[in-house]
N, C-alpha and C positions, 0 to 999 in steps of 0.2 A: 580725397584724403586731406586732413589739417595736419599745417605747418602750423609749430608754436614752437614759443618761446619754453627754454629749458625751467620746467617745475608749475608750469602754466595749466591749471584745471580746466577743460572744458567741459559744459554737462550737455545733457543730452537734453535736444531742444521738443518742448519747453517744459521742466520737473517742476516751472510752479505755476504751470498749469494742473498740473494731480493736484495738487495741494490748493488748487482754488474749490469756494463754495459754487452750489451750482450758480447761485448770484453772477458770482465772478465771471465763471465760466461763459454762460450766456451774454457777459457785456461784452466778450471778444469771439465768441467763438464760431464753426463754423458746424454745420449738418452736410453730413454729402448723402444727397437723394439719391433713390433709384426713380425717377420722374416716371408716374404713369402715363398713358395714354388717353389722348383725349383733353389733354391741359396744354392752355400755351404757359411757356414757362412764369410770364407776370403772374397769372393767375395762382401757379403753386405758392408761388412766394407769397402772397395773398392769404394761398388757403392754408399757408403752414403761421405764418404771422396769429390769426386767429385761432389755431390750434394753441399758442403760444401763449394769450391773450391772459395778463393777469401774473404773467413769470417774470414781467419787468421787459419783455422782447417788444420793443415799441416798433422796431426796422429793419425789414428782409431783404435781403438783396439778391440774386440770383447770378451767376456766373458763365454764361453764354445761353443763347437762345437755342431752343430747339423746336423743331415742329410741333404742332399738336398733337400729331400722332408717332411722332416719333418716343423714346423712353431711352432711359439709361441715367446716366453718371451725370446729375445733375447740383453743384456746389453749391448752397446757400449761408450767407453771410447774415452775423446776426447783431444787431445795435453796431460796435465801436467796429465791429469786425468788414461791415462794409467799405470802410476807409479802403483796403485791399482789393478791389471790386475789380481795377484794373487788372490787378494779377491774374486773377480770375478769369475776366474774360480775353485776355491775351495767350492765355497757355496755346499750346499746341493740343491737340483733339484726334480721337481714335476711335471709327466706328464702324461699324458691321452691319451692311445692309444689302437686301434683296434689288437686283436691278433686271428689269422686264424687259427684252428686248423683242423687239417688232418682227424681227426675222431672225434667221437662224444662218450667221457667219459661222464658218470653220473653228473649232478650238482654237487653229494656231494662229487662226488672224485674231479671233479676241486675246487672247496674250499679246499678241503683238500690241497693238493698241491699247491694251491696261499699261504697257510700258512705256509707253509714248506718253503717256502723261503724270508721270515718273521725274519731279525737277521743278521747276517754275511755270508754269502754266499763267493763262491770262483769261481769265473769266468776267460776264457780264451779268450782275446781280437781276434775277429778277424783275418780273414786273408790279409784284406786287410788296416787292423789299422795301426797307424802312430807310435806307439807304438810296444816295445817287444813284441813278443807274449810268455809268462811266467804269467800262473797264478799269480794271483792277488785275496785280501780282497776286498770286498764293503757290506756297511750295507746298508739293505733296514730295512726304518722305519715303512713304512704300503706298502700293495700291496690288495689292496680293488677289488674285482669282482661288479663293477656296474650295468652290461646289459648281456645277451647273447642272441644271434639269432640264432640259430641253431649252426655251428660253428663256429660264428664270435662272439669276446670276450669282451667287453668294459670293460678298466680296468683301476686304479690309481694307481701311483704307485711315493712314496718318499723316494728318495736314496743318495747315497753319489756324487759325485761328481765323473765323471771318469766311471757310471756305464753304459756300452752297454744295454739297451732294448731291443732290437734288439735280442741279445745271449741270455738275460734273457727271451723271447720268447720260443727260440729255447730248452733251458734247462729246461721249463714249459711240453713242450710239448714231450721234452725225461721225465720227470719222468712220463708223463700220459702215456708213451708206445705209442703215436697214430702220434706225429709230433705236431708244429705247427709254425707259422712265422708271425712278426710283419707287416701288412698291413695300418694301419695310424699311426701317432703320432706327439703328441703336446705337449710343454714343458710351463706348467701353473705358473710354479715360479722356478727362479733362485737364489739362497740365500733368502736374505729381499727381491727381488722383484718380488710381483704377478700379473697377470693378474686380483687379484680380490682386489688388495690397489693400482692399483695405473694405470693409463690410459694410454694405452699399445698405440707407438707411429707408423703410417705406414707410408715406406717409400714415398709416394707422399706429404706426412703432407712435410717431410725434404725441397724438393724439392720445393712446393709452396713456404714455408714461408721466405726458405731461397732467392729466388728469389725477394719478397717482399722487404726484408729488402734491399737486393744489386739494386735493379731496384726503388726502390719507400722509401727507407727509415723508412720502417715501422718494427721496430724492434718487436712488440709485437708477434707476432704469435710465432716466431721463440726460443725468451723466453720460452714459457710455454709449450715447447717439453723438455728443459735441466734441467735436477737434477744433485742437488749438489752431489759430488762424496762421500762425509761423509754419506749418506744415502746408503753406500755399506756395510756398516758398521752394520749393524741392528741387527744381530745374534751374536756382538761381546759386552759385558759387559763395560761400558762407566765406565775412569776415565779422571775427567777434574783437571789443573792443571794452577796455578796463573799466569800470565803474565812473573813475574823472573824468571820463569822455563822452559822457551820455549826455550829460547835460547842455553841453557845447552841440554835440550832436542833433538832439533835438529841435534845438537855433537854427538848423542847420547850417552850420560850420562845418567845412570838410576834416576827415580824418587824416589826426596827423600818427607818421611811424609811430613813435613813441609809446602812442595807446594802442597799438594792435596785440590781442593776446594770440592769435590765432586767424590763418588764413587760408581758404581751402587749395594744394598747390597747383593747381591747374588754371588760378588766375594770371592773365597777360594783361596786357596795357587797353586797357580799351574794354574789360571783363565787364560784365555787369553783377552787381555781388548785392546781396542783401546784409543787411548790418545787424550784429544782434547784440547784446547783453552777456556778459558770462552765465547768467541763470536760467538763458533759451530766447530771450525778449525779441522779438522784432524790434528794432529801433527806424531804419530808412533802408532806403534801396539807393544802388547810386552806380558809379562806373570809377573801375581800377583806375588810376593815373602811369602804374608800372607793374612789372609781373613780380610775383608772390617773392620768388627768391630775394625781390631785391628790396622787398616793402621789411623783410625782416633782417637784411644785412644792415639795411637805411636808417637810420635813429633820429633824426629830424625830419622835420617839413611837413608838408601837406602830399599822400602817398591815394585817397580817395575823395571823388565830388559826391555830392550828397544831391539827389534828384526827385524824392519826394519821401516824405516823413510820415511813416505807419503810428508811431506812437503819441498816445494822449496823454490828458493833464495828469492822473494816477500817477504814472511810470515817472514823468518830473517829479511829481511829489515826494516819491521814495527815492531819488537819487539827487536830491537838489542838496 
């Protein structure tokens, strides 16, 4: 919920993005795949890049890895929009996959042990990871048992970002004593974007409509695959901030009371908040100084730090 200021418009982020051309649109925007199978994720971004080729889309960026054979909720970033890349691959992740187990434990010992690792867990990447192999933290927030068929496991499971399945498998089926290994999986949400808000896009959509638009002129289709990059933003606590402040902003200068038009109230001291424009804009991402009530009781100072800046030279240009 937004705390404002009394007579303070807010709009609904971001209304000029509708009103961009698809030009526009593709210098910031993002595609969220359904990644098929058989592709490591470099690769899609690769092959949608060229799908792309000719529309001005010079730079793909992909937003967490997945297996090869794994498919789902796969986020791509497109030109200015990759600058976001970190949000992207930092979200929290949601997925649905088949786990094969060696032997056949009791129902209530596999619930038990899906629960056990329910919290903070400590996992060892791979061997063939691109990463150290040096233990490592990941919270898993729920790990739900949905289906079993003898020893095949239908499971959910919402974790931190960075967390192998795959090992989490493996480490399921060391504490049952019997083995076990990941056999399907599908990643159903990636941060704010899920397969069940929001119409998950496949590659031949790219392909058609971008043809369209280049061969026949027809920009619509091609539109209503691209979201605004500020909807990466969805898990982050919104503070919006006056037109004089943008420009300071983008310097990155911290935000002072003064210029806050609106702040979401559930930020505390220490929040991490993304910062926008009154017309929806990404401007930075940064961390609360104090809790919301007190950022708009407050009328001076400096009330947020500023910890890396989404916005490019355009948005100065119209605000300088």
């Amino acid at each position: 919920m937004l705390m404002k200021e009394e007579g303070a418009s807010i709009a609904t982020i971001p209304p000029v993005f509708e009103q961009e051309s698809l030009e526009g649109m593709l210098h910031s925007g993002l595609i969220i795949l359904d990644k098929p199978d058989g592709f490591v994720c470099h690769d899609v971004a690769s092959m949608v890049k060229e799908m792309l080729a000719g529309t001005g889309v010079v730079k793909v960026g992909h937003g967490g890895t997945l297996d090869p054979n794994a498919t789902g909720v796969l986020p791509l970033a497109l030109n200015h929009a990759t600058i976001i890349q970190d949000i992207l691959l930092s979200g929290s992740k949601e997925y649905v996959g088949v786990m094969h187990l060696h032997g056949s434990p009791p129902e209530s010992e596999l619930e038990t042990v899906a629960r056990s690792f329910v919290g903070d867990i400590q996992q060892l990447p791979p061997d063939r990871s691109a990463v150290k192999r040096a233990p490592r933290v990941r919270h898993i927030e729920y790990l739900d048992i949905l289906e079993r068929e003898d020893r095949d496991v239908l499971f959910k499971v919402d974790c931190d970002a960075g967390t192998y399945i795959r090992t989490l498998c493996v480490d399921i089926g060391n504490a049952l004593g019997c083995g076990a290994h990941l056999t399907e999986l599908r990643r159903t949400r990636s941060g704010c974007f899920s397969e069940n808000n929001i119409q998950l896009v496949i590659a031949q959509d790219i392909d058609t409509t971008a043809r369209a638009w280049l061969e026949q002129g027809d920009a619509s289709g091609l539109k209503m695959l691209v979201q605004p990059m500020e909807r990466a933003f969805g898990e982050y606590s919104r503070l919006i901030i006056d037109d004089q402040a943008i420009k300071p902003a983008i310097r990155g200068n911290g935000i002072k009371a003064i210029d806050v038009v609106a702040i979401d109230s559930l930020v505390q001291e220490g929040s991490r908040v993304a910062i926008f424009t009154k017309a929806g804009e990404i401007i930075a991402r940064g961390r609360s100084m104090m809790p919301a009530t007190t950022i708009l009781e407050k009328r001076a100072g400096f009330i947020a730090r500023i910890s890396k800046i989404y916005a490019d030279s355009t948005m100065l240009a119209r605000y300088r």
